[in-house]
C-alpha positions as CSV (number, residue, x, y, z in Angstrom):
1,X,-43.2,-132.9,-163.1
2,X,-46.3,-134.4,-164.8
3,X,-46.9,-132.2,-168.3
4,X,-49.5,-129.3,-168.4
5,X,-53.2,-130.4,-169.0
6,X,-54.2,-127.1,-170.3
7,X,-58.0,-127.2,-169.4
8,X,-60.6,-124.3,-169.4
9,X,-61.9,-122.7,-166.6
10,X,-65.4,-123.9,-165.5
11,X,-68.2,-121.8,-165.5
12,X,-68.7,-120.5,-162.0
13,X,-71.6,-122.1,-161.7
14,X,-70.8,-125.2,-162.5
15,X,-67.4,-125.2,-160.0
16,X,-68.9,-125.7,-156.7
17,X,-71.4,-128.1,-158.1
18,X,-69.1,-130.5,-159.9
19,X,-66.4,-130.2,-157.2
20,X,-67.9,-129.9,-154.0
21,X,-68.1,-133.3,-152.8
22,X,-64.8,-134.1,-153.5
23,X,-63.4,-130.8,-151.7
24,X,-65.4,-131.5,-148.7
25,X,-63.7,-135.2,-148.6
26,X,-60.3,-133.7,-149.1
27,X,-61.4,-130.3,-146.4
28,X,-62.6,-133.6,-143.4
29,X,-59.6,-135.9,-144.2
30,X,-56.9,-133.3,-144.5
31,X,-58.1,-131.3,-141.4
32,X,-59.6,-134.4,-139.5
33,X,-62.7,-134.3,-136.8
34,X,-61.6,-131.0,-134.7
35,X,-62.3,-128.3,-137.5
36,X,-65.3,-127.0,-139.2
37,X,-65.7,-128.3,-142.0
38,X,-68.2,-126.0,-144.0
39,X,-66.2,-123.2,-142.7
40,X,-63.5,-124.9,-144.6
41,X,-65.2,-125.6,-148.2
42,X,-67.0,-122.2,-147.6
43,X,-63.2,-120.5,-147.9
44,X,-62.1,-122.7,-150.6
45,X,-65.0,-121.7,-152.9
46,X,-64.9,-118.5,-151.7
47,X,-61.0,-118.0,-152.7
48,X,-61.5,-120.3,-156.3
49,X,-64.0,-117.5,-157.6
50,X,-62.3,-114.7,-156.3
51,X,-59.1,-116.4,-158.3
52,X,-60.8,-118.0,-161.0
53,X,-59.8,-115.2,-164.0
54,X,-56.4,-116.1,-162.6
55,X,-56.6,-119.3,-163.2
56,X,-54.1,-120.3,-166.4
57,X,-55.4,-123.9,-167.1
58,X,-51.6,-125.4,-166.5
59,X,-53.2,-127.9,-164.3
60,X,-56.4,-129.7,-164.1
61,X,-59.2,-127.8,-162.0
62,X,-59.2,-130.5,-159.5
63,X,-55.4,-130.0,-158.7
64,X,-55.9,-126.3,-158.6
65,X,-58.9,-126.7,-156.1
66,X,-56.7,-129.3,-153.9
67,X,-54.0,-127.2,-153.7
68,X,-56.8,-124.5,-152.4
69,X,-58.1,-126.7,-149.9
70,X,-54.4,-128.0,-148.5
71,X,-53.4,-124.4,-148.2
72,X,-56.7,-123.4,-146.4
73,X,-56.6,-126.5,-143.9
74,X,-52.9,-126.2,-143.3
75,X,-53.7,-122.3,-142.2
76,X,-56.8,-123.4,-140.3
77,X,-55.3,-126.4,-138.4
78,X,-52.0,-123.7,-137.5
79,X,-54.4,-121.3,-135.9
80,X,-56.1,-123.7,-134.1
81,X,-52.9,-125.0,-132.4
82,X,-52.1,-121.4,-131.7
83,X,-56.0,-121.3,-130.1
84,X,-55.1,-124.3,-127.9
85,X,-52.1,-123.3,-127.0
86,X,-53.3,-120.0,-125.8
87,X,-56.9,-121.5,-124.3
88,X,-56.5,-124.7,-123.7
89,X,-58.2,-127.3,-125.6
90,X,-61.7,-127.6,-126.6
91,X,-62.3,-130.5,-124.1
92,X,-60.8,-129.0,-121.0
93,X,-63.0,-125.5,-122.0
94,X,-66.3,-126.8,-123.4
95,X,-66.3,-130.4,-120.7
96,X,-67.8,-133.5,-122.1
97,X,-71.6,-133.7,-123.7
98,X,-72.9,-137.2,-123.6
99,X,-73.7,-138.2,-126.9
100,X,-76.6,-138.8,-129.0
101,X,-75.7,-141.9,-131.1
102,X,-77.6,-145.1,-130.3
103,X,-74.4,-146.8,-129.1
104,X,-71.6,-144.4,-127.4
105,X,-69.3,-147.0,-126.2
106,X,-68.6,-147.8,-129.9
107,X,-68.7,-144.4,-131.4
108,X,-66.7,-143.1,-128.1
109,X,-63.6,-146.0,-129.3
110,X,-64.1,-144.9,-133.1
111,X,-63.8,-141.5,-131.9
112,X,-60.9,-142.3,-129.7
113,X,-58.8,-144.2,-132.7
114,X,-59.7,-141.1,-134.8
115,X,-58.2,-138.7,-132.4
116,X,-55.0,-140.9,-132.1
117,X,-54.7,-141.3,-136.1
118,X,-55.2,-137.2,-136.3
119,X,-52.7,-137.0,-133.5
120,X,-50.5,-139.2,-134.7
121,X,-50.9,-136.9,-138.4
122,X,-50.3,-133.8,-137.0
123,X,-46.5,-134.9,-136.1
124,X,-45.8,-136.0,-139.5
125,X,-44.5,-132.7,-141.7
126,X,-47.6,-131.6,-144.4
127,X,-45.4,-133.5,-147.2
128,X,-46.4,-136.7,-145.0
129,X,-49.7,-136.0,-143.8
130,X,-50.8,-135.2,-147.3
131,X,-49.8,-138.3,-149.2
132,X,-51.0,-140.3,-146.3
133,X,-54.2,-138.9,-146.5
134,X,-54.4,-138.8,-150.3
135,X,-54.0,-142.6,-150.6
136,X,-55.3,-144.0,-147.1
137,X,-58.1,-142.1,-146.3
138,X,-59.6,-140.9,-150.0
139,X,-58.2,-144.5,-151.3
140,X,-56.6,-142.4,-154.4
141,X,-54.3,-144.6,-156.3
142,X,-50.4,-143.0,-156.8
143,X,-51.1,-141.6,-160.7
144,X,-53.5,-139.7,-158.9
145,X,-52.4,-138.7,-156.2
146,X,-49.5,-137.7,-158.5
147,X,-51.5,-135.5,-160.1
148,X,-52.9,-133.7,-157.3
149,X,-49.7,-133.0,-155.8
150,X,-48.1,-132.4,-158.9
151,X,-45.1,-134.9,-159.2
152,X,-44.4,-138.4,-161.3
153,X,-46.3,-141.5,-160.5
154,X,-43.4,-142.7,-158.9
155,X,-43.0,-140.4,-156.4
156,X,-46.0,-140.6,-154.7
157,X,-45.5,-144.2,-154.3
158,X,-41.5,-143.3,-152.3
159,X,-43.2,-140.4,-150.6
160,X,-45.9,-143.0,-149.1
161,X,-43.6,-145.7,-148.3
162,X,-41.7,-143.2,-146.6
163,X,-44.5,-141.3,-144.8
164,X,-45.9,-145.0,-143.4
165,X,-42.4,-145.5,-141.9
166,X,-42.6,-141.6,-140.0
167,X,-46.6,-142.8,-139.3
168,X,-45.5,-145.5,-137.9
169,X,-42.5,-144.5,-136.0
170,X,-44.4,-141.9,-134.4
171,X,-47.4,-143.8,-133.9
172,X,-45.0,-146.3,-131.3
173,X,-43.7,-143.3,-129.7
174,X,-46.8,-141.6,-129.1
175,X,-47.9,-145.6,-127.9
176,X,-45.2,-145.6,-125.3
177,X,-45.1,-142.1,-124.1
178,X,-49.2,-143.0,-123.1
179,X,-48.3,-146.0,-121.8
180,X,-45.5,-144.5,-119.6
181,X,-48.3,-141.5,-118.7
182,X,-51.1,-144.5,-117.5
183,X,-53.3,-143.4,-120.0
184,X,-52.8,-146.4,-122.8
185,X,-55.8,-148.7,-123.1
186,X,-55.5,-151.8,-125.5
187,X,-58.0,-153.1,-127.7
């Protein structure tokens, strides 16, 4: 365990301003391109002022607010597999829109790899997924992703070798298991 930064709490004010950006980068990557993401940073907000006079300064705010947001998308992204499972999916009930961008063939096959990546996430544990995100999607380097999540330098750098192995094993298996469906298009 890293050792306590005792810090101050901000002034309310100042919270969402100083932090918002990098809560709303944490809220897409973590919950990927299915939720809503204001909803999301609305909640985390909303829960850091209604816990702010708890907050005890053993950590930095920024690991206080991203153990906030990993809570609130872990919660969000369980209820909506529970909404899917009980409804179906969003595609099958709302059909396809065409889309707006000048160029939908190329957004469609961004999309599409998104979908897979996030797919692809969501069989990894939240352990996995995390680190993964932390330092693939933000680009966070393992001292700081080390401090977000609270553990030695070190660590962050065996839970990511260790999470790309999982990625990638099930990455192959989802692979195949399309391929074997006919649905598995090569690019």
């Amino acid at each position: 365990m890293m050792p306590a930064r005792c810090e101050e709490p901000p002034a309310s004010d100042s919270l969402y301003r100083e932090n918002m950006h990098r809560v709303a980068r944490w809220a897409e990557r973590l919950a990927g391109p299915t939720l809503d993401l204001e909803d999301i940073v609305h909640e985390v907000f909303a829960i850091a002022y209604e816990r702010m006079a708890s907050f005890r300064g053993d950590s930095a705010v920024s690991t206080w607010l991203f153990g906030i947001t990993s809570r609130v998308v872990r919660h969000r992204r369980r209820k909506e597999r529970w909404r899917r499972w009980l409804s179906g999916s969003s595609e099958e009930t709302a059909g396809h829109m065409a889309s707006p961008l000048p160029d939908p063939l190329r957004v469609a096959e961004r999309n599409q790899d998104a979908v897979i990546v996030y797919r692809v996430l969501d069989r990894l544990s939240e352990r996995d997924r995390k680190v993964i995100v932390l330092c693939e999607l933000e680009e966070l380097n393992a001292e700081e992703v080390a401090e977000l999540l609270g553990i030695q330098p070190s660590n962050a750098r065996l839970r990511l070798h260790r999470a790309h192995a999982r990625f990638l094993r099930v990455y192959e298996e989802y692979e195949r298991k399309e391929k074997e469906e006919g649905r598995y298009h090569a690019r």
